[in-house]
Structures are given as C-alpha cells and as structure tokens.
C-alpha positions in Angstrom: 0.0 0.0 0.0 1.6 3.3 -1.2 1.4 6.3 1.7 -1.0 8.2 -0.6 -3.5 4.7 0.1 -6.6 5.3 2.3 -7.4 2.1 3.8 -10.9 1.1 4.0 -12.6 -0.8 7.0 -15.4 -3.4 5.6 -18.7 -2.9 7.6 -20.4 -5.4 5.9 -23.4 -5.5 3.0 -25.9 -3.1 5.2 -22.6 0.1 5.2 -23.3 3.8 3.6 -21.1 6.4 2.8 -22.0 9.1 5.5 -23.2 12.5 4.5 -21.3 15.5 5.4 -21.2 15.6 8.9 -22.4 19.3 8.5 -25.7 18.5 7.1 -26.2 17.6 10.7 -27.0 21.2 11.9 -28.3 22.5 8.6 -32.2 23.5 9.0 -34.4 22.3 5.2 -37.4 23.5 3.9 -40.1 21.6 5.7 -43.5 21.1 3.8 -46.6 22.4 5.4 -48.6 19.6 6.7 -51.9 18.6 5.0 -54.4 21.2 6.5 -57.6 20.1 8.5 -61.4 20.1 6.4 -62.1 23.5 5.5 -65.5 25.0 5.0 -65.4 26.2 1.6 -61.8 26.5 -0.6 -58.6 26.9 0.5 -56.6 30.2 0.0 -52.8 29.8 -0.4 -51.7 32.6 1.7 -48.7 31.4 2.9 -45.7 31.1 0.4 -45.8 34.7 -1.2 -47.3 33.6 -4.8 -48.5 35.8 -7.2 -52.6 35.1 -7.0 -53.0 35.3 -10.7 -52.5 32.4 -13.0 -50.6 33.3 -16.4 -51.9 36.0 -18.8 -53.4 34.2 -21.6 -50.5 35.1 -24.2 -48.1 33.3 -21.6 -50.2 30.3 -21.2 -50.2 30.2 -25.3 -46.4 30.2 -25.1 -46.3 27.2 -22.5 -48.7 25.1 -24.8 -46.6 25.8 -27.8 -43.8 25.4 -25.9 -45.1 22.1 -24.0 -44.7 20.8 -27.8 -41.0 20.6 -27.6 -40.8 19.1 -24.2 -38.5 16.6 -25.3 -35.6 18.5 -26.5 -32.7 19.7 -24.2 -32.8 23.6 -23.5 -29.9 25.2 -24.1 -26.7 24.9 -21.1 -27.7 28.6 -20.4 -30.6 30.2 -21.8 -29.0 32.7 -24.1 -32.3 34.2 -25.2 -33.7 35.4 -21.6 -30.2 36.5 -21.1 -29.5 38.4 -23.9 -33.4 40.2 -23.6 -32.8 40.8 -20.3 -29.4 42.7 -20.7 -31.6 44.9 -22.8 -34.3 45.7 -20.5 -31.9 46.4 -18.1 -29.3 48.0 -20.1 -26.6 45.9 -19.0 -24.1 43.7 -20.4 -25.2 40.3 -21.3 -21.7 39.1 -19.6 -23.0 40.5 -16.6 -26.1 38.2 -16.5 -26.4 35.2 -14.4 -29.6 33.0 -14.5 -30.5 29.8 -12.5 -33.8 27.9 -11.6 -35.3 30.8 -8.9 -32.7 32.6 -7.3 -32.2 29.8 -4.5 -30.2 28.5 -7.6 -27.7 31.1 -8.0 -28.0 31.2 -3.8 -26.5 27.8 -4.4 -24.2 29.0 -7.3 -22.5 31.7 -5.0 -22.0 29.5 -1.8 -20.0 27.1 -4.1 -18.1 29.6 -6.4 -17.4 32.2 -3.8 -17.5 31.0 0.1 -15.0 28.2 1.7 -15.2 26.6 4.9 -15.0 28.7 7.5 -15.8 32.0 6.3 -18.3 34.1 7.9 -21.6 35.1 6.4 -23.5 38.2 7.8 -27.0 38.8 7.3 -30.0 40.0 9.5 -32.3 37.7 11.3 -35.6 36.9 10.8 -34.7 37.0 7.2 -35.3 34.6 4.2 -34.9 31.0 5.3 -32.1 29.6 2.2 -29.8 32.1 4.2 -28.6 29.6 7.2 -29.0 26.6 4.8 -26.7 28.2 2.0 -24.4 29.1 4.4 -24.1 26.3 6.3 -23.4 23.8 2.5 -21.0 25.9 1.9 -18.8 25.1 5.4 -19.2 28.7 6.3 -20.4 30.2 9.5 -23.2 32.3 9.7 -23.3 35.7 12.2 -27.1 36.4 12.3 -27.8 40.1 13.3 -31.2 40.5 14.7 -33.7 42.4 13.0 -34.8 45.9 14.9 -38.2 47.1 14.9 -38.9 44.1 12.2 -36.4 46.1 9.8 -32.6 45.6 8.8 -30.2 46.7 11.5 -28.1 48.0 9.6 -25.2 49.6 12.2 -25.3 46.3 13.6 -24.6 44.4 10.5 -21.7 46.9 9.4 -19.9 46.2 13.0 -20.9 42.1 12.4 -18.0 42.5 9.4 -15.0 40.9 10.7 -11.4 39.7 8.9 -13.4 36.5 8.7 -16.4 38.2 6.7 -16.5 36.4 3.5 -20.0 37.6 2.3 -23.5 39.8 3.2 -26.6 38.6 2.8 -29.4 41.8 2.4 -32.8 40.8 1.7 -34.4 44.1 0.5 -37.6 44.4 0.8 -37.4 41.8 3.9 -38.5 38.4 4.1 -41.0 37.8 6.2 -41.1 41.4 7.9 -42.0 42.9 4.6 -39.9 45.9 5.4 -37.4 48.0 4.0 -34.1 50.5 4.5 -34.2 52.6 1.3 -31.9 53.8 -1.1 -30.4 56.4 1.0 -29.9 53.8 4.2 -28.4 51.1 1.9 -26.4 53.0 -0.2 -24.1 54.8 3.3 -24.1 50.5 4.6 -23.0 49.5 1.3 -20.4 52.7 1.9 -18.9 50.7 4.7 -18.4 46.8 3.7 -15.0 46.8 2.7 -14.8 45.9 -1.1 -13.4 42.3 -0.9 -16.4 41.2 0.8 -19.5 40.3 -1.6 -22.9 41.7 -0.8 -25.8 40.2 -1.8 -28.8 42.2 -2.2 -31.9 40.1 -2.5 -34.8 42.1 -4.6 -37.2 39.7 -5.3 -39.8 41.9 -4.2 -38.5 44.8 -6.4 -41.6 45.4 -8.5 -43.8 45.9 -5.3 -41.9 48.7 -3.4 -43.2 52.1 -3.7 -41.4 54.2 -1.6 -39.8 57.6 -3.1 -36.9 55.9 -1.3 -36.7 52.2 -3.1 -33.2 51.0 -3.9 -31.9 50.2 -7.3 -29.9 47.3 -7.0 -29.2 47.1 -11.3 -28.1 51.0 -10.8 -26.3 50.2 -7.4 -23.9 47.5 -9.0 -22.6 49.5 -12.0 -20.2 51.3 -9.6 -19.7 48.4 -6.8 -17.7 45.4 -8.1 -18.4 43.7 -4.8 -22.1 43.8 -5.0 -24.9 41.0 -6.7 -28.4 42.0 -7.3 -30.7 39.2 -7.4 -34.3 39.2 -8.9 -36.8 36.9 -9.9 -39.6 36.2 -12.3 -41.5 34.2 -9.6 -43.3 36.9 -7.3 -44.3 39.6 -9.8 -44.0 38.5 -13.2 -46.6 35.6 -12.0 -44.2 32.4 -12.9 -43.3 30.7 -9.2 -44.1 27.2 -10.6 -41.4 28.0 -13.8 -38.6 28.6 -11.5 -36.2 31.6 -13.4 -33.8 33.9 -11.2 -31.3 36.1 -12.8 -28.6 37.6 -11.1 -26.6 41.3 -11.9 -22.7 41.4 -10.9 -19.8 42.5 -12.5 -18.5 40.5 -14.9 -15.8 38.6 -12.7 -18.2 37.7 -10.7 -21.0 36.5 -13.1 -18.5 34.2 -14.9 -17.2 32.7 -11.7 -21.1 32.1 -10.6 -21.9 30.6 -14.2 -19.6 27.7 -13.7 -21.6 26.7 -11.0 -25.0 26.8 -12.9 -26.2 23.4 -13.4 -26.5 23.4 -16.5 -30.3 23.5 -18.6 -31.3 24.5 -15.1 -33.6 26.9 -16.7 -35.5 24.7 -18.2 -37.1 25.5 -22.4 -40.8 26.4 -21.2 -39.3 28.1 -18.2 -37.3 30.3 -20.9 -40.0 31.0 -23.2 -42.7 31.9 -20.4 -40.3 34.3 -19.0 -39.8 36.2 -22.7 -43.4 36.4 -23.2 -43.4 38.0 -19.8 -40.7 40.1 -20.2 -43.1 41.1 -23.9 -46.2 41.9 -21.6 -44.5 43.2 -18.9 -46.6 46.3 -18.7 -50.1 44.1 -18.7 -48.4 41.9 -15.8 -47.3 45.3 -13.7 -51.2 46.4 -14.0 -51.7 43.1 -11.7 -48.8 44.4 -9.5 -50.6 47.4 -9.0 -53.6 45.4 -7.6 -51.8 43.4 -5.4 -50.2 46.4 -3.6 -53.9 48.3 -3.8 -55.2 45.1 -1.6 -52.0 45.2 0.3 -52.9 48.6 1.4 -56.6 48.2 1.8 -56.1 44.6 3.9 -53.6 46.1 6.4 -55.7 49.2 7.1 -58.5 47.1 8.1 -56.1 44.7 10.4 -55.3 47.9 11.8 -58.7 49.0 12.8 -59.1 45.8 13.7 -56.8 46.1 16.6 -53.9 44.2 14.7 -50.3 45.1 14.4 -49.1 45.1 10.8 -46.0 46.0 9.9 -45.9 48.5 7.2 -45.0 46.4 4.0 -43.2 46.9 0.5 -44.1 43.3 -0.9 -46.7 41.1 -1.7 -47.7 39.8 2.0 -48.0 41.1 5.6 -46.3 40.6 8.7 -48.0 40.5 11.9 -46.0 40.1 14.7 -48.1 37.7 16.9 -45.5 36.5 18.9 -46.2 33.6 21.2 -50.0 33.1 19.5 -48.5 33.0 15.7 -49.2 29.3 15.8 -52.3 29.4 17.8 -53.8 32.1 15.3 -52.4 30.2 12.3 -54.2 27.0 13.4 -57.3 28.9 14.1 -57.2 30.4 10.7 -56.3 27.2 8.7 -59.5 25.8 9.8 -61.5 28.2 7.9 -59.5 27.6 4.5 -57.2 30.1 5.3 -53.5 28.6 4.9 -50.4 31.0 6.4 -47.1 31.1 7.5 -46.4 30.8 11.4 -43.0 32.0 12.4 -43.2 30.0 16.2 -42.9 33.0 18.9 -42.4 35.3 16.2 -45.8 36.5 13.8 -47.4 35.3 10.5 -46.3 36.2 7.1 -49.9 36.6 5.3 -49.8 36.4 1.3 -51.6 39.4 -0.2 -54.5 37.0 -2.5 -56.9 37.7 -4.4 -59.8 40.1 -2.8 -62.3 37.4 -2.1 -59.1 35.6 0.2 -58.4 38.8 1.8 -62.3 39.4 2.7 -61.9 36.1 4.6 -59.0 37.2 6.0 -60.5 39.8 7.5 -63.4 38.2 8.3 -61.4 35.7 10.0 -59.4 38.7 11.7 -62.5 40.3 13.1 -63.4 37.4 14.9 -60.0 36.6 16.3 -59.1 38.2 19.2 -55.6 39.9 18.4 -52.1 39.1 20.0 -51.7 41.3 23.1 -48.8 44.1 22.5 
C-alpha cells in the first residue's frame, strides 16, 4: 500500500457512505402539513405567490412550448439572457440565471465561500440564508432584525477579517420591510470591497417608496455587489422557476460555472420572454396586489392588529407567542399562512375574495396582546 493509500474498513453488506457531517446542523425547507377540512376553498396565503394564474399570451407560449418538451434547452438560456441585458441596459456578460434565485443562492456558496468564512446577514430574514451558508462550510453571524427592519449599524460592526460575504434581503422576508436607497447606499459605503454583498430584490416590482433601492443601478459602480431578482413573485411564474442575477462580470462568470446546466428549463425560458413582452399588462396586476395590500392592512389595523408597514406582496403581523395558535385557528377556515413560532405570521396578499376572509377571520379573532 503506497502512503498516498486510504485504507478502507469493511462494515459489511448493510454500510453507507455518511453525508457530510455538517448537514447535521443545517435546517431544510419543511413542507406544510396537509391542512384540516375546510369550509369552503382553501386560500394559499402562505408562500408569497403571485394570485393570478398566467396571462393568456403566456399560457399560449407554454402550450406551444409544451410541444417541444423533449428537447434539451440550451446549457444557459441565451435568449432570456440576452433580452434581459436589454431591458436592463446591462451587459449580457453581466447576467447570471438559475432555476429561482435559491439557484444562484447555491451558485454563489460554491463559487465564492469556503469553509469557515463568515456570512452576515440580519435575522428573521429569508430562510435559504442559514442553509446556503451552512453547505458551503461557512459560519453564519445572524444580526437580529430591529423594529422588524434591517439593522443595519449592527450588521456593518458584524463584518470581521473572517467576513466572506452579506446577505441583504431588500424588501425583507418575512417582515415585509425596507431601509431605502439612502440607508443602503451609506451601509453598502462601509463593507470593505473584498467582501460580496448580496442584495436580494425579489420583491423589487412591489416597493413604492420615493426611497426604493436600485440594485441594477447600485452595481454598475460596486464590483463587490450582486443584485438578485426573480420572475416568480411579480412576473406571476413561481411554478417556472427563473432567477437572474446582476454582478460584474468577474463575478458572473465565476457564478456561471456553477450553474447546473439547462437548469432553466425550455418552457421556463419561453414563459419568462413572453413575460418580459407583456411586462406592462403583468405590472397592472402588481398594481392590484399592492392596492389590496394597502386596503387589507388598514382594516387589520382597525381591527386592533399590528401590521407591519409592508413593501411586498404579504404582511407581517408580529403575533408573537400566539402565531401558531392564530395560524391554526385560521387554517380551519380555509385560510393557509405562515407561522413564524414565537415570532408572527407572514400573510400572502391574495386575491380580494381571500383577503375578505382574512379579514373576516381577523374580526373574529381576538388579536395578540402588544
């Protein structure tokens, strides 16, 4: 046996190669149990989905599409690229695209972190954060949120000699809240430049504060940071799967060798050109959604609920100790939301007949003491 030789103990026929051992401590996406009989339908309020199923010009593109089924897409999907470098004036080299951005989440922890780096972002924030950082070997320095909203003195003084990488989900997931331009753009000031900062828009389309960040105009002078967005929330396509990432070009190339490749899949591409086509006819559905968003969390209000003020497509009501009570409460009349345990419920904006049973449901709850 040469000294380069592992030797190998049998165990016998039942042995396994053992997973990582640190999969042990990483946290996965559980899937919400089968809810109890409801009277009447069930409203899917509780993973942030678009309520609207495809305009009909998109559904004609998947059945066309659908035709073709058994053909390979191409390793990248050149077309959505090169359309979305000009929609957002940028150059197609600086394009990354994966199946949702938990994709190209996966594509940066193995192109850009090693073992033991640190990775700061704020907590309660979007739930692939621990889990990407944790695959990767990394360690993750959660800063808690204040107020529901990005703390973002206390993530600038997390950044240590360790700091490999920051995580910014902007608007926040689940609090719905957000810093603005103006606060983001003096924290982005003060990450030192070999550090990556990843700036998380997938709610882009629904913030309208005079004070939304711009994370496509943000990177042109930042070589450290990645804007991330996604076709899922607005543009109406969660069940397609296409994320797209902005970075300089460095960056994007080093993240595109760790696309799988075809992981945009052909009818994934083609119903996210048609939606890029009728972009304007899918953004008069966005306007909706945030006209309900308004009208369903002044009523919560006057119903003697906190809700946080919000810049996507659900609420936050910080419920504390009863989230899980309320939640249970609510399933049972066809209403299914996201518990946070001890911290609140993340509430989909739906369509207005779901939020009318929302409220309903609301009025006749009695609401989490303050």
């Amino acid at each position: 046996m040469s000294p380069t030789t592992t030797a190998h103990t049998p165990t016998g026929p039942g042995a396994a190669p053992a997973p990582r051992p640190v999969l042990a401590g990483i946290p996965a996406y559980v899937p919400k149990p089968p809810a109890p009989p409801a009277e009447g339908p069930s409203h899917r309020l509780f993973l942030n989905e678009n309520p609207y199923p495809p305009l009909p010009s998109v559904a004609e593109t998947l059945a066309r599409a659908a035709t073709e089924a058994h053909l390979y897409p191409t390793i990248q999907p050149e077309r959505l690229t090169h359309a979305l470098a000009r929609r957002l004036d940028v150059p197609p080299a600086h394009l990354v695209t994966g199946p949702g951005s938990v994709g190209i989440y996966q594509q940066i922890g193995q192109a850009l972190l090693e073992p033991g780096d640190e990775v700061v972002y704020a907590w309660t924030s979007f739930e692939a954060y621990p889990i990407v950082t944790r695959m990767a070997g990394a360690v993750p320095v959660e800063v808690p949120l204040a107020g529901g909203v990005h703390d973002l003195d206390a993530m600038a003084a997390a950044i240590g000699p360790r700091t490999r990488a920051v995580l910014l989900c902007e608007p926040n997931n689940p609090t719905g809240t957000a810093v603005g331009a103006a606060r983001l753009e003096r924290f982005l000031d003060r990450v030192p430049g070999d550090v990556l900062v990843v700036l998380d828009e997938a709610y882009f389309e629904f913030h309208r504060s005079p004070d939304a960040a711009d994370g496509v105009a943000l990177y042109r002078e930042r070589p450290n940071l990645v804007t991330l967005r996604t076709f899922s929330k607005a543009y109406g396509l969660a069940g397609m799967r296409v994320g797209y990432a902005v970075a300089q070009a460095p960056i994007a190339e080093a993240l595109r060798k760790c696309a799988v490749p075809c992981g945009v899949g052909r009818l994934a591409e083609e119903a996210a050109l048609t939606a890029l086509e009728v972009e304007g006819e899918l953004l008069q559905r966005v306007e909706r959604i945030v006209a309900e968003r308004e009208r369903t969390r002044e009523a919560l209000l006057g119903l003697g609920w906190e809700v946080l003020p919000s810049e996507t497509n659900f609420l936050w009501l910080p419920a504390g100790r009863d989230a899980e009570r309320v939640a249970a409460g609510w399933e049972r009349r066809g209403l299914l939301v996201r518990a946070f345990p001890d911290e609140g419920l993340r509430v989909t904006v739906g369509t207005p007949e779901a939020n009318d049973l929302l409220l309903t449901a609301a009025k006749e709850t009695v609401p989490p003491a303050r």
